[in-house]
Biopython code that builds the backbone (N, CA, C, O; Angstrom):
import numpy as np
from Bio.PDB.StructureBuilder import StructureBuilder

atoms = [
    (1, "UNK", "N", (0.844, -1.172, 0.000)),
    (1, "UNK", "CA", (0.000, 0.000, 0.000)),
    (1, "UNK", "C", (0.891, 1.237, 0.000)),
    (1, "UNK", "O", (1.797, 1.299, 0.831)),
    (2, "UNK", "N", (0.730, 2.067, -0.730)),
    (2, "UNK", "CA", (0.889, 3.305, -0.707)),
    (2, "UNK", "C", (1.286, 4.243, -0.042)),
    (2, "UNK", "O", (0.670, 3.821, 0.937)),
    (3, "UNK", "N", (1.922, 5.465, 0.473)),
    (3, "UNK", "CA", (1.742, 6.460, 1.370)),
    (3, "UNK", "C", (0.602, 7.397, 0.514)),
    (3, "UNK", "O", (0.347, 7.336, -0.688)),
    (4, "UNK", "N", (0.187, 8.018, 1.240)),
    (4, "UNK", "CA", (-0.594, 9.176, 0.311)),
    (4, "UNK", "C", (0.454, 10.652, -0.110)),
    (4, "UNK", "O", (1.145, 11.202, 0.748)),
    (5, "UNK", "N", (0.412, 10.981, -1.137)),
    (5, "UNK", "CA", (1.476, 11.993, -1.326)),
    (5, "UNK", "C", (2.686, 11.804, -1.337)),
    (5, "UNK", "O", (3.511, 12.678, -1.069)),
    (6, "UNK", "N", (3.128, 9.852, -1.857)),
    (6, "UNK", "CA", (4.465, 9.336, -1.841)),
    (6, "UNK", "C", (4.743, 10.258, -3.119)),
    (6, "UNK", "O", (5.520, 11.174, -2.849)),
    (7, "UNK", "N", (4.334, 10.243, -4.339)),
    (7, "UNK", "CA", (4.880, 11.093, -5.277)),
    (7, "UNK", "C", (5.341, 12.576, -4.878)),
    (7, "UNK", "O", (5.786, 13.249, -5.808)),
    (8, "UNK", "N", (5.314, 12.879, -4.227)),
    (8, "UNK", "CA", (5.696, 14.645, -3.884)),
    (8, "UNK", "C", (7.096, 14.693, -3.207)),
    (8, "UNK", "O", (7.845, 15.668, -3.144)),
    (9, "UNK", "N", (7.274, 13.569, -2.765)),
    (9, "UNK", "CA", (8.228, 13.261, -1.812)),
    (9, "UNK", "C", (9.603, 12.705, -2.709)),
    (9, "UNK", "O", (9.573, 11.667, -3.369)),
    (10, "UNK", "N", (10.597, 13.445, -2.617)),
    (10, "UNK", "CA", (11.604, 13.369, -3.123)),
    (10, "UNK", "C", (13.218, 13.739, -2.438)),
    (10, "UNK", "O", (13.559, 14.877, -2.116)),
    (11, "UNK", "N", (13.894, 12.778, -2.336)),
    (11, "UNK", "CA", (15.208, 13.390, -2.023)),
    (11, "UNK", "C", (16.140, 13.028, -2.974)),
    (11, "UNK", "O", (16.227, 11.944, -3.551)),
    (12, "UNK", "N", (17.040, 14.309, -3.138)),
    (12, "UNK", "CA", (17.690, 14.419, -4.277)),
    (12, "UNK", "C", (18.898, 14.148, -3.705)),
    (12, "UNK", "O", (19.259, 15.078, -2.985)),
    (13, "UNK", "N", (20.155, 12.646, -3.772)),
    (13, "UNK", "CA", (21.501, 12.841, -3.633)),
    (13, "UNK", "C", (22.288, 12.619, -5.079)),
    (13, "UNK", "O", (22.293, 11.758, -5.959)),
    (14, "UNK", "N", (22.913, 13.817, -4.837)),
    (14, "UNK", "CA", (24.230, 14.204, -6.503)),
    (14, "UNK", "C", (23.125, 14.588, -7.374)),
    (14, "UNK", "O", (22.141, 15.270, -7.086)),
    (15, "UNK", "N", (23.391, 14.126, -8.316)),
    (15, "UNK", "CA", (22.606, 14.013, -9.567)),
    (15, "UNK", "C", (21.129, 13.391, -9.804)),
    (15, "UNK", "O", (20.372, 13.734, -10.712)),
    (16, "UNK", "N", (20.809, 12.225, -8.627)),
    (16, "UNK", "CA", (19.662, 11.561, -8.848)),
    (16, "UNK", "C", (18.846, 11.780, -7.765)),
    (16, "UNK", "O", (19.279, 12.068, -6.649)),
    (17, "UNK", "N", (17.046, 11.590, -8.196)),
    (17, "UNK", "CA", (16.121, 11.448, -7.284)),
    (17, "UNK", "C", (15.756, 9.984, -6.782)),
    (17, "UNK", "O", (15.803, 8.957, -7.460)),
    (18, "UNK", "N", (15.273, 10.144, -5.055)),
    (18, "UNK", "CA", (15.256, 8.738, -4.578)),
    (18, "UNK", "C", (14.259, 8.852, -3.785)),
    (18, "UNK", "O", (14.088, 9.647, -2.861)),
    (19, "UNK", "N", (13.233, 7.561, -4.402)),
    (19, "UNK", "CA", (11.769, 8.585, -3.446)),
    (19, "UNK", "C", (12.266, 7.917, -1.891)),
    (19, "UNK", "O", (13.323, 7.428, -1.492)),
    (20, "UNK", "N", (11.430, 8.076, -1.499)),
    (20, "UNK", "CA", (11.530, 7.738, 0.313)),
    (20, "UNK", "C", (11.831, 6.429, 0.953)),
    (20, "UNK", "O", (11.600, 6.124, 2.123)),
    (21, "UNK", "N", (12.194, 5.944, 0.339)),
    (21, "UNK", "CA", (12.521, 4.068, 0.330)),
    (21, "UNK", "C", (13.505, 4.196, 1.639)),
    (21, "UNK", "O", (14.472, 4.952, 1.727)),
    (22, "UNK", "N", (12.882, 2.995, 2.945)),
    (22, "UNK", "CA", (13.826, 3.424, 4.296)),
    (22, "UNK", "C", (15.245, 2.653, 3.358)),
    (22, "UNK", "O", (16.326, 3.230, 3.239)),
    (23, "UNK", "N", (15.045, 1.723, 2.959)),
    (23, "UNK", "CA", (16.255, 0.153, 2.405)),
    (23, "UNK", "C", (16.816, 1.353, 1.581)),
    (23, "UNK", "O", (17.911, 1.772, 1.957)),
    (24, "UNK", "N", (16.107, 2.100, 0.285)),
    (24, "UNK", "CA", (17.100, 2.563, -0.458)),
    (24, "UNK", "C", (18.067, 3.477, 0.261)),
    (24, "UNK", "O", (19.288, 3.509, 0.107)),
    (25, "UNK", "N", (17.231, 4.308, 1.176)),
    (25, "UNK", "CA", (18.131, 5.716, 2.308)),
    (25, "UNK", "C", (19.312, 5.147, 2.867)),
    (25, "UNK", "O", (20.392, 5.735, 2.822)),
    (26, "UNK", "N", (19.147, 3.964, 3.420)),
    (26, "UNK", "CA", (19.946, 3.410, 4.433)),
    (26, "UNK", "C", (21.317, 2.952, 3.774)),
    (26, "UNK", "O", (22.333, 2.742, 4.435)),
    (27, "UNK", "N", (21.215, 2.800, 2.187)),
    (27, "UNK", "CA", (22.147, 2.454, 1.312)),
    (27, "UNK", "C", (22.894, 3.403, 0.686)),
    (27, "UNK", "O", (24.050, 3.190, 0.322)),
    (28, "UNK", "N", (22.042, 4.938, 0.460)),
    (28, "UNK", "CA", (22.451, 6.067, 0.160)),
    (28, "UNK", "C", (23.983, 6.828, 0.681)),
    (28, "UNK", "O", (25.072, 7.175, 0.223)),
    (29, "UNK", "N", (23.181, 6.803, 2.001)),
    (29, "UNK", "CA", (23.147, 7.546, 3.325)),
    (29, "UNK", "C", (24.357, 6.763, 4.121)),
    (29, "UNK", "O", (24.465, 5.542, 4.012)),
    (30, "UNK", "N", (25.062, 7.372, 4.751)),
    (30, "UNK", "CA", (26.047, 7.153, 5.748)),
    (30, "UNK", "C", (24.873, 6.404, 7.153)),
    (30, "UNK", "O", (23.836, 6.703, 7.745)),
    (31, "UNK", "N", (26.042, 5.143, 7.108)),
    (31, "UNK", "CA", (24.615, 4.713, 8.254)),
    (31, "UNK", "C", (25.130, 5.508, 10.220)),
    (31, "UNK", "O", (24.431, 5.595, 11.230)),
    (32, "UNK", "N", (26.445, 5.876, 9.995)),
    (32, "UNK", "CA", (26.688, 6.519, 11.440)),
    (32, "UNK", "C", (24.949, 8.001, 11.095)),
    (32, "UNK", "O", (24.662, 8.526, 12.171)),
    (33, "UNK", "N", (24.570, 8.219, 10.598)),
    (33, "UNK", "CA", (23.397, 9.293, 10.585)),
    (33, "UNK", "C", (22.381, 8.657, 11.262)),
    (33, "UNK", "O", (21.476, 9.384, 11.673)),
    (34, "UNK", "N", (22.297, 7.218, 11.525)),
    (34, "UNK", "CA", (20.961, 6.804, 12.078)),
    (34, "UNK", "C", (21.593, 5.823, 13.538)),
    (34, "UNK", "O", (21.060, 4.885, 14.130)),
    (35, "UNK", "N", (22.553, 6.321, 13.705)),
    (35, "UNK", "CA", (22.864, 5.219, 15.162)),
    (35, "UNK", "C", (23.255, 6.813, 15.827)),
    (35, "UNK", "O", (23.827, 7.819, 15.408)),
    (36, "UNK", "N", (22.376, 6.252, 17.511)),
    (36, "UNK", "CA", (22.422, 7.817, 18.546)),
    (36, "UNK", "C", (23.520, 8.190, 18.983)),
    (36, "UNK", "O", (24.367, 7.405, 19.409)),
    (37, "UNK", "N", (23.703, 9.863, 18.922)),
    (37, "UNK", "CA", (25.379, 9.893, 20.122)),
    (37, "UNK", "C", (25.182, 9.189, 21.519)),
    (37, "UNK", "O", (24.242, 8.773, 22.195)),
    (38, "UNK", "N", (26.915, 9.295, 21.621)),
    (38, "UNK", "CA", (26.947, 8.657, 23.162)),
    (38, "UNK", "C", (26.481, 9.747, 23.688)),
    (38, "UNK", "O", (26.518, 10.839, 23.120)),
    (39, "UNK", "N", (25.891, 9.492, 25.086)),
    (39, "UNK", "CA", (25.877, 10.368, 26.512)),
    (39, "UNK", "C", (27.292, 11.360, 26.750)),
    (39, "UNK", "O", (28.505, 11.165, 26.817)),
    (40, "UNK", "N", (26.351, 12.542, 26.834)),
    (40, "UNK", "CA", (27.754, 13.272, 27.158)),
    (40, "UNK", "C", (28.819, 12.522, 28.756)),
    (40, "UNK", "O", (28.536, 11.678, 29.606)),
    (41, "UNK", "N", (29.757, 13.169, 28.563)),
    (41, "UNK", "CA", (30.591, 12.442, 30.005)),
    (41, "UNK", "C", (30.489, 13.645, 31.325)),
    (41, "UNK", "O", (30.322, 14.863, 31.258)),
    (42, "UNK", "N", (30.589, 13.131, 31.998)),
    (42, "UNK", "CA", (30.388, 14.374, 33.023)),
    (42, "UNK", "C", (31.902, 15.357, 33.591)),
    (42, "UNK", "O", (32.979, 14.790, 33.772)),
    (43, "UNK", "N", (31.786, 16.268, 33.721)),
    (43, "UNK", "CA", (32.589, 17.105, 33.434)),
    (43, "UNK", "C", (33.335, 17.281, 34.442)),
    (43, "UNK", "O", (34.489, 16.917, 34.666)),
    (44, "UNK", "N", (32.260, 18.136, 35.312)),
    (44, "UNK", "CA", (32.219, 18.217, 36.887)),
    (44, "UNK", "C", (31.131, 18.211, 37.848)),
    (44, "UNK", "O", (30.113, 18.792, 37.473)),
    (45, "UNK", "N", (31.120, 17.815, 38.722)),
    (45, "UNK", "CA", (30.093, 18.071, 39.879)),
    (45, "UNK", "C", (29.939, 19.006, 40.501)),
    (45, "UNK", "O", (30.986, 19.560, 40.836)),
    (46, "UNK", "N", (28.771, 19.583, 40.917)),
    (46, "UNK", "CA", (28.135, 20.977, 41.964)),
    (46, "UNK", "C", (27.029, 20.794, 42.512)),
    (46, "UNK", "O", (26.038, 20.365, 41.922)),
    (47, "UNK", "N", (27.081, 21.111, 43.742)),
    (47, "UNK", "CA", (25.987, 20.462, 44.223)),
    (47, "UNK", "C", (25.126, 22.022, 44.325)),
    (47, "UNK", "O", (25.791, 23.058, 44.341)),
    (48, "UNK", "N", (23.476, 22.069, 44.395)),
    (48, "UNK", "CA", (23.530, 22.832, 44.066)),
    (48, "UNK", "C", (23.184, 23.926, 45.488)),
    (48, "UNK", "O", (22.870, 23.625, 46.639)),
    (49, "UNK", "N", (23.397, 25.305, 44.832)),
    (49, "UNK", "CA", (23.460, 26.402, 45.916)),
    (49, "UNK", "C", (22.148, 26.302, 46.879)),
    (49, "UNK", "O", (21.069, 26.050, 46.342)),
    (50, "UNK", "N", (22.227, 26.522, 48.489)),
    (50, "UNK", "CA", (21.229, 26.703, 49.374)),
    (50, "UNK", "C", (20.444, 27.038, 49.404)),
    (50, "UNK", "O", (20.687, 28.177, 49.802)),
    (51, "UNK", "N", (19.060, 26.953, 49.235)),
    (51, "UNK", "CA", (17.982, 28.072, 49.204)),
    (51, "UNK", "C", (17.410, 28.339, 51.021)),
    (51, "UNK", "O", (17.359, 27.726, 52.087)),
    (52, "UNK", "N", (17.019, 29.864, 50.347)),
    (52, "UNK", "CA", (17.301, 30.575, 51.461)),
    (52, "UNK", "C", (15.914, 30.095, 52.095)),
    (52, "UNK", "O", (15.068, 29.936, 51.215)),
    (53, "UNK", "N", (15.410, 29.795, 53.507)),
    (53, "UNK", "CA", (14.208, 29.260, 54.112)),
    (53, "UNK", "C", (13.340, 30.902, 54.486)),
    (53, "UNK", "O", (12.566, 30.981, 55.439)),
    (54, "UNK", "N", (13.603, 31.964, 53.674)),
    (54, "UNK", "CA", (13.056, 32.878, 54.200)),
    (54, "UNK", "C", (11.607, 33.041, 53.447)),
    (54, "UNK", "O", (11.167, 32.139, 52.734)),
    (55, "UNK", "N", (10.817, 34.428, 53.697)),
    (55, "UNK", "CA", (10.129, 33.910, 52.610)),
    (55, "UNK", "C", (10.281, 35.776, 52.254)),
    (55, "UNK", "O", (10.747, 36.733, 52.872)),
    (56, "UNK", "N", (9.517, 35.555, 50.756)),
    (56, "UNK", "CA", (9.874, 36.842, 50.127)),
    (56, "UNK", "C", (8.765, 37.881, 50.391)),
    (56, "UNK", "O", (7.612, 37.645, 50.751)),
    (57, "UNK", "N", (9.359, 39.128, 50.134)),
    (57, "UNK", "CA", (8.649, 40.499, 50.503)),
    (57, "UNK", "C", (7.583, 40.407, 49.755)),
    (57, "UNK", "O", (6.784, 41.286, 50.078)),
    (58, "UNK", "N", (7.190, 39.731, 48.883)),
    (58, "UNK", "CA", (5.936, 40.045, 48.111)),
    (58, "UNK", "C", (5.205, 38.982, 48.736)),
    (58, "UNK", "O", (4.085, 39.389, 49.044)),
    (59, "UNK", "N", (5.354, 38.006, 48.989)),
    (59, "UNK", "CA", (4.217, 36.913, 49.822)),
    (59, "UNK", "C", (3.892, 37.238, 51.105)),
    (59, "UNK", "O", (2.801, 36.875, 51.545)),
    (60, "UNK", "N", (4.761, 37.949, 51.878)),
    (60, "UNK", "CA", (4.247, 38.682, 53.343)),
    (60, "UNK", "C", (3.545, 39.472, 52.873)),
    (60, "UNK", "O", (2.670, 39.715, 53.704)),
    (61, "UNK", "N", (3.337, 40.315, 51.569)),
    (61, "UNK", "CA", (2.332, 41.606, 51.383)),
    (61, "UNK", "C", (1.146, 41.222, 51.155)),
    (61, "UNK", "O", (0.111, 41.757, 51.551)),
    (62, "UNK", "N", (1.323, 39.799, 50.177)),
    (62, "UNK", "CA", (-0.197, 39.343, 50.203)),
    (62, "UNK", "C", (-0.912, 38.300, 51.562)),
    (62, "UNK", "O", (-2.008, 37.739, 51.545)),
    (63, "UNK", "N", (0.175, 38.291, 52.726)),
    (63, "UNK", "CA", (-0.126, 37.847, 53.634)),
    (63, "UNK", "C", (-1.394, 39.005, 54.848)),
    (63, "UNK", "O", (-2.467, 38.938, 55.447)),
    (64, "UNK", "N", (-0.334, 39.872, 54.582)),
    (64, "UNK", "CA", (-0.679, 41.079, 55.661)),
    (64, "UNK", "C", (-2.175, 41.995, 54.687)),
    (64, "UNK", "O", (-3.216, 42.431, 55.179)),
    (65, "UNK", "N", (-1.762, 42.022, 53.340)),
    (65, "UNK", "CA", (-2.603, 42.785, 52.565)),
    (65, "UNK", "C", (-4.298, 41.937, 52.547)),
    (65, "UNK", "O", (-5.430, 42.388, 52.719)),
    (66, "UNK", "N", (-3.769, 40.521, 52.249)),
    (66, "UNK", "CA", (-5.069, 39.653, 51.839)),
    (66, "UNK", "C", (-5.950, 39.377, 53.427)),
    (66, "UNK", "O", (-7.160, 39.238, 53.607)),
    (67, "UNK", "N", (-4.739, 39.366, 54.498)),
    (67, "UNK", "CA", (-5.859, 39.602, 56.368)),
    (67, "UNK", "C", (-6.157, 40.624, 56.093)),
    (67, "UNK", "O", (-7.241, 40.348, 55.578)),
    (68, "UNK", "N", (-6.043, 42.057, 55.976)),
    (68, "UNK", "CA", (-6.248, 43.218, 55.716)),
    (68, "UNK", "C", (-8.032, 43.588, 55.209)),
    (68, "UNK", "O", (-9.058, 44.149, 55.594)),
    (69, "UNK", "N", (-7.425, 42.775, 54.043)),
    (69, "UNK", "CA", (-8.803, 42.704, 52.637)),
    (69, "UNK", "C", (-9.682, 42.018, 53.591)),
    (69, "UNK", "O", (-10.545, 42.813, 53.963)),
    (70, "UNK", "N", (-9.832, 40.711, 54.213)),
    (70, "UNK", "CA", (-10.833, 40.055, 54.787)),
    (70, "UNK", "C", (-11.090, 41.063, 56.009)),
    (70, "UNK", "O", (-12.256, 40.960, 56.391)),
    (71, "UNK", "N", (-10.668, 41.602, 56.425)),
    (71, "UNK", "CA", (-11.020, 42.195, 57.779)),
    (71, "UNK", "C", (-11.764, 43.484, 57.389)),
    (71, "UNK", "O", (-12.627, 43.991, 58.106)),
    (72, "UNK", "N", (-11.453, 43.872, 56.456)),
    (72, "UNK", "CA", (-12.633, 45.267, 55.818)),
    (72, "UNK", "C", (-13.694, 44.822, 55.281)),
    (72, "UNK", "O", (-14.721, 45.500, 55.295)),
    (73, "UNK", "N", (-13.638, 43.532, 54.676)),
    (73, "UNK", "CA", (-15.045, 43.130, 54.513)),
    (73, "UNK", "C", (-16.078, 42.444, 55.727)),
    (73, "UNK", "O", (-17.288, 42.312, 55.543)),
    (74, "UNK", "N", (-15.606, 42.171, 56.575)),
    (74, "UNK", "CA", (-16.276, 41.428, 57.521)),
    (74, "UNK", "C", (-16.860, 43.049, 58.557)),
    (74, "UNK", "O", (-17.835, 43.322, 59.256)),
    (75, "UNK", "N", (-15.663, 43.732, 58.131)),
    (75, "UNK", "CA", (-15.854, 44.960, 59.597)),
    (75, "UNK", "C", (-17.267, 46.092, 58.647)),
    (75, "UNK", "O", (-18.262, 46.624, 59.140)),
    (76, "UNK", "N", (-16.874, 46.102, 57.489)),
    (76, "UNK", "CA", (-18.096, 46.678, 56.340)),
    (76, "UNK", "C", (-19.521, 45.771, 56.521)),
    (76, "UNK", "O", (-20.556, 46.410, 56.329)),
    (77, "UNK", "N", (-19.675, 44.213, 56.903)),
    (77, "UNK", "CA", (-20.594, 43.541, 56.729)),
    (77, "UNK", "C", (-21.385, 44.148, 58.089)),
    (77, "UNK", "O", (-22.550, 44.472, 58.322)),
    (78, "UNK", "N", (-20.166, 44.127, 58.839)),
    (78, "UNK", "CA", (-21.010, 44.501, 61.008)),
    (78, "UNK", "C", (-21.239, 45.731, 60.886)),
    (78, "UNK", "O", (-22.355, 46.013, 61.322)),
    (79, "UNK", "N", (-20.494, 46.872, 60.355)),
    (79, "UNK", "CA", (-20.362, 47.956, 60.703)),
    (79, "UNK", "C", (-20.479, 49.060, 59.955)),
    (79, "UNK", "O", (-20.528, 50.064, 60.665)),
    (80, "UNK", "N", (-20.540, 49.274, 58.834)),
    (80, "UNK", "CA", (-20.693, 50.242, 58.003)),
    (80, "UNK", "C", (-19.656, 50.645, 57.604)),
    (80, "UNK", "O", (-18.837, 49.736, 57.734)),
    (81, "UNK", "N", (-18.934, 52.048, 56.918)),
    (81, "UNK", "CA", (-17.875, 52.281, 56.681)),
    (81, "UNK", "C", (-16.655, 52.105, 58.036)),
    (81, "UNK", "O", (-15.580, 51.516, 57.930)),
    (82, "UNK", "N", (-17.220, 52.836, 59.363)),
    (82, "UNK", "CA", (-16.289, 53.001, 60.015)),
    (82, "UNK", "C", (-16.154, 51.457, 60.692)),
    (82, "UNK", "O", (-15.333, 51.457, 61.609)),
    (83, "UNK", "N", (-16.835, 50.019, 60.420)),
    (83, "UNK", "CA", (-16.662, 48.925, 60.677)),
    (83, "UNK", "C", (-15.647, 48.520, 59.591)),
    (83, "UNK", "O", (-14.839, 47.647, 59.903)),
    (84, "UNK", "N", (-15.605, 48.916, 58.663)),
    (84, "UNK", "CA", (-14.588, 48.760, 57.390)),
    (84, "UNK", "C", (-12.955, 49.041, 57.828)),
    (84, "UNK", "O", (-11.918, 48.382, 57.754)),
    (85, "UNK", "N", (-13.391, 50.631, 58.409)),
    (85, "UNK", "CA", (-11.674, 51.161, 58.933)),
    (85, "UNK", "C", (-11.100, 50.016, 60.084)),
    (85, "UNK", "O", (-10.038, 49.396, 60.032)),
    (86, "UNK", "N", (-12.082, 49.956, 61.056)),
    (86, "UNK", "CA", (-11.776, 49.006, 62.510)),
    (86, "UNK", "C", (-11.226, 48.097, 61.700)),
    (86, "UNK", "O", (-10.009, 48.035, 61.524)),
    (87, "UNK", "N", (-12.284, 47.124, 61.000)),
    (87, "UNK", "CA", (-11.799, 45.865, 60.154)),
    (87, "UNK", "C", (-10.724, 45.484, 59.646)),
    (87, "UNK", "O", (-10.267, 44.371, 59.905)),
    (88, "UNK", "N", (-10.039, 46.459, 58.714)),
    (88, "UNK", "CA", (-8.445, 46.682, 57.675)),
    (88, "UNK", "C", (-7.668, 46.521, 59.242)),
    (88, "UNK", "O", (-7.183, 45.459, 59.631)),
    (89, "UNK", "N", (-7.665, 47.670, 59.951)),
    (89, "UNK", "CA", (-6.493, 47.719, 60.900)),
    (89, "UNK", "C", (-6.508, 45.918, 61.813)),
    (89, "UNK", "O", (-5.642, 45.043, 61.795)),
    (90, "UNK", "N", (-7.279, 45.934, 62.210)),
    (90, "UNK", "CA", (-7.596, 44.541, 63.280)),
    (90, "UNK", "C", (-6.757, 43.320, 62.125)),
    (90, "UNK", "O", (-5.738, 42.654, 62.311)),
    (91, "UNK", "N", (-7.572, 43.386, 61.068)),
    (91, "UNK", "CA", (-7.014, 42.121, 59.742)),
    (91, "UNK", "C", (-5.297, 42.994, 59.522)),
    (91, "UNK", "O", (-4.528, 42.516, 60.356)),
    (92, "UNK", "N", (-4.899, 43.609, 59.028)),
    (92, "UNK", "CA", (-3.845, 44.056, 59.378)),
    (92, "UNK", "C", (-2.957, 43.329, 60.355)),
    (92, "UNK", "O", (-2.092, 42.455, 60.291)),
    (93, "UNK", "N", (-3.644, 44.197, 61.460)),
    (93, "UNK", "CA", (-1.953, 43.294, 62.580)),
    (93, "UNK", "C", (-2.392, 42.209, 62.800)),
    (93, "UNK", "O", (-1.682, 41.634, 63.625)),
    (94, "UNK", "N", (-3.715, 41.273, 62.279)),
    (94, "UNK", "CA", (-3.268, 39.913, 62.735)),
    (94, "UNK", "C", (-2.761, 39.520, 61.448)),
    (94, "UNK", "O", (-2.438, 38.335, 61.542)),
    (95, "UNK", "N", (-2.544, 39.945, 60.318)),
    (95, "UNK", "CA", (-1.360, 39.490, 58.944)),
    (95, "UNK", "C", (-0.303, 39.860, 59.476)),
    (95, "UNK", "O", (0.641, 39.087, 59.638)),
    (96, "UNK", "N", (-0.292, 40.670, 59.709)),
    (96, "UNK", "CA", (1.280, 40.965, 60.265)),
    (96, "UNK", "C", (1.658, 39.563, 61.249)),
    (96, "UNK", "O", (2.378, 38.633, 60.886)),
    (97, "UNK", "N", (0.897, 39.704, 62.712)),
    (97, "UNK", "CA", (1.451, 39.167, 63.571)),
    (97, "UNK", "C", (1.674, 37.054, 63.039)),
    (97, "UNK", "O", (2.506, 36.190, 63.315)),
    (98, "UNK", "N", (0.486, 37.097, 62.261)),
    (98, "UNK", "CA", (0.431, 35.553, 61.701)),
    (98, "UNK", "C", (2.075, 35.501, 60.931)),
    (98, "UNK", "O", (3.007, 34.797, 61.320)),
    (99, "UNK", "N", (2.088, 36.142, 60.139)),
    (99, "UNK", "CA", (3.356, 36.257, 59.185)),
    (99, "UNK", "C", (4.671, 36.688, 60.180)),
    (99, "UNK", "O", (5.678, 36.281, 59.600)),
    (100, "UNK", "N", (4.992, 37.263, 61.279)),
    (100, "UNK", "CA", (5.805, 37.199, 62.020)),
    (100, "UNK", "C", (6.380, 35.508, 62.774)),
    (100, "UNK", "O", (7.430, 34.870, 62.861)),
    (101, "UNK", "N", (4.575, 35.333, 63.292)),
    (101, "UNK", "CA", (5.440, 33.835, 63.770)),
    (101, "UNK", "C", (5.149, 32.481, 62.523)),
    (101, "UNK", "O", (5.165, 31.250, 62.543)),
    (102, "UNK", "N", (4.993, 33.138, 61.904)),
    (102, "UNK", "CA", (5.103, 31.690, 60.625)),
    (102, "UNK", "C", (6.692, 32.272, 59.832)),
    (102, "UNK", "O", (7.186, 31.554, 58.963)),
    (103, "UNK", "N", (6.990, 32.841, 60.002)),
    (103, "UNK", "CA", (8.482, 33.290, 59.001)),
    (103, "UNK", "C", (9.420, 32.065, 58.314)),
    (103, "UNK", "O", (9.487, 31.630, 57.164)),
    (104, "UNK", "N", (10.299, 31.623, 59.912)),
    (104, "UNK", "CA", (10.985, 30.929, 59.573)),
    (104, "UNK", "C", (10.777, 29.801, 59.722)),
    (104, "UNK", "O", (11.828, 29.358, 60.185)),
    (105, "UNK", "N", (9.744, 28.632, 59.586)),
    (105, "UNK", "CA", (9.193, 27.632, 59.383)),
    (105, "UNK", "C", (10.027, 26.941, 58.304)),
    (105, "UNK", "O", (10.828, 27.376, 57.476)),
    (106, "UNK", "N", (9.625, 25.863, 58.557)),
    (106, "UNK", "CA", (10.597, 24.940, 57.346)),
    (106, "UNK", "C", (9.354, 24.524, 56.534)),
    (106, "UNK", "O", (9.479, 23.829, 55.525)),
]
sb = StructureBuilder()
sb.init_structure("model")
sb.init_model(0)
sb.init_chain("A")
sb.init_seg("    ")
for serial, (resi, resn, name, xyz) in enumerate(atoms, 1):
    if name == "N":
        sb.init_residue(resn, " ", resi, " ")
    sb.init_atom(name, np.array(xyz, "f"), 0.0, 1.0, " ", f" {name:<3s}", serial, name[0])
structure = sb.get_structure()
């Protein structure tokens, strides 16, 4: 059987065309082109650098910012605007204070 679009398919070595035949390629063709390189060898070893157990300035902001956010909505739900202000500050320092003693956790 056929490929579909075997006629279109052409490789040209020197002077002559050779349609896609694996037997004819393999006879063409240098056969080191179809056996894999070796594995590279290893060079040197590094193990790699420490990561630091801290955590970064932008995840404490959405720590302290996102208690913050919940605490203006809960203090807006009880209280009206000025339940909103109470709310931010209260959600506030408990982001803060949560994110103080969770810091250096492993």
């Amino acid at each position: 059987m056929e490929e579909p679009f075997q006629a279109f398919l052409f490789l040209v070595l020197g002077n002559r065309a050779v349609s896609p035949c694996r037997a004819e390629l393999r006879q063409l063709v240098d056969p080191q082109l179809f056996q894999r390189p070796e594995a590279p060898a290893i060079v040197q070893r590094r193990s790699a650098p420490e990561q630091a157990n801290t955590r970064s300035w932008e995840k404490e902001v959405l720590i302290i910012g996102g208690s913050a956010g919940a605490g203006t909505a809960i203090g807006a739900l009880a209280g009206g605007k000025k339940g909103a202000g109470v709310g931010a500050a209260v959600g506030g320092v408990g982001g803060l204070i949560y994110d103080l003693l969770t810091r250096d956790k492993k």
